[in-house]
N, C-alpha and C positions, 0 to 999 in steps of 0.2 A: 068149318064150312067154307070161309073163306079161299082157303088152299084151294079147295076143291074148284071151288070159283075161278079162280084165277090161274087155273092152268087145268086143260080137261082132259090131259092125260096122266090125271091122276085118280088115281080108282081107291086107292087105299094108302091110309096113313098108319102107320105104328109108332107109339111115342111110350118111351122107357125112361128105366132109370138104370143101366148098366152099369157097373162100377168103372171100369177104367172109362169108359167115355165119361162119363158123369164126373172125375176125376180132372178129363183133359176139359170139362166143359166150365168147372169150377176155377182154372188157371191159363183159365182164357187161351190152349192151346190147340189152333186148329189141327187135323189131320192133312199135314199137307206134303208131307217128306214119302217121298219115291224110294221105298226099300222091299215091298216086293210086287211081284209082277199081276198077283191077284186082286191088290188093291188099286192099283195104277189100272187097267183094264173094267173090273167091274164096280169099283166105287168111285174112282177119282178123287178130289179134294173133299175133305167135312170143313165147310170154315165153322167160327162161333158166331152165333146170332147174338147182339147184345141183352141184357137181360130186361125180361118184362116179367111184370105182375099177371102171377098165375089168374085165370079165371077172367084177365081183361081181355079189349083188341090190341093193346099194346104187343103180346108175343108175338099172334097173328100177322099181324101190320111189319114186322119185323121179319121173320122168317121168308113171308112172300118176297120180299128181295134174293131169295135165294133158289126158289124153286124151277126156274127154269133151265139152269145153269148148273145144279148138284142135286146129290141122289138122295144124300141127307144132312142133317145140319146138329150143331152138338148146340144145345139151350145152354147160355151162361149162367152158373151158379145151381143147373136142376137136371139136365138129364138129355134124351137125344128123341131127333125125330127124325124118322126116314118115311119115304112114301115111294109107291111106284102104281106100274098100270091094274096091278093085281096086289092081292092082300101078302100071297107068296114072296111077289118081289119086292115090297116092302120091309116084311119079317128078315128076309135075307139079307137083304141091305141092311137090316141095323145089326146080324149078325157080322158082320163086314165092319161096321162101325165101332163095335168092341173087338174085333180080334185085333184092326188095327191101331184101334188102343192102346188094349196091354201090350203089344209091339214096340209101340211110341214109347211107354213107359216105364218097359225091363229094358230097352237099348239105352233110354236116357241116363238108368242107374247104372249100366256098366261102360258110362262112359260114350253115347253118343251113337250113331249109325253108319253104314255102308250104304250112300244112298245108290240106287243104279243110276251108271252115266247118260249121259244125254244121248250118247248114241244107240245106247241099247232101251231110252224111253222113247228113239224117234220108232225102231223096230215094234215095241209095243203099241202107240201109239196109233201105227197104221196100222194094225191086228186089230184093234180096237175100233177106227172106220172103217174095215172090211166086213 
């Protein structure tokens, strides 16, 4: 309820336990490497929220640091939570949140990534304020 409190453009939360997020959330590894152009555009950055005890305001009280600024956020040590203006763009965003997961996690076993250059993140970028 908090969330909702604290930022009114948000209509719906979805909160999972995905495996490769839940993976990236447990090794304290944000979503933050620019590899492909769907996640740079419609998700942006996942940091990790430090971890709290399920069931208090500790998670709550944490997460809100991150709400106005990203679409969703990976819980350290449990699992991911996205929110948007609708329950739809919610759901989506946390699909977004594990595709770029397992991404982060087959590129790190075969040695690492091709991030896109700056030039072509400044291109996406203003596609993204247009």
């Amino acid at each position: 309820m908090q969330l909702y409190k604290a930022n009114s453009g948000i209509n719906a939360i979805v909160h999972a336990h995905p495996v490769y997020a839940t993976v990236c959330a447990i090794m304290n590894k944000p979503l933050d490497q620019h590899i492909v152009p769907e996640a740079v555009v419609f998700l942006g950055s996942v940091p990790v929220a430090k971890y709290g005890t399920p069931s208090t305001e500790e998670l709550p009280n944490e997460v809100k640091k991150y709400i106005h600024n990203h679409k969703a956020v990976l819980l350290a040590n449990h699992g991911a939570l996205s929110w948007g203006k609708d329950l739809e763009e919610a759901y989506l965003t946390m699909e977004r949140v594990e595709f770029m997961a397992k991404l982060v996690m087959i590129t790190q076993d075969l040695d690492g990534v091709n991030e896109i250059s700056a030039e072509n993140m400044q291109k996406l970028m203003s596609m993204k304020n247009s």
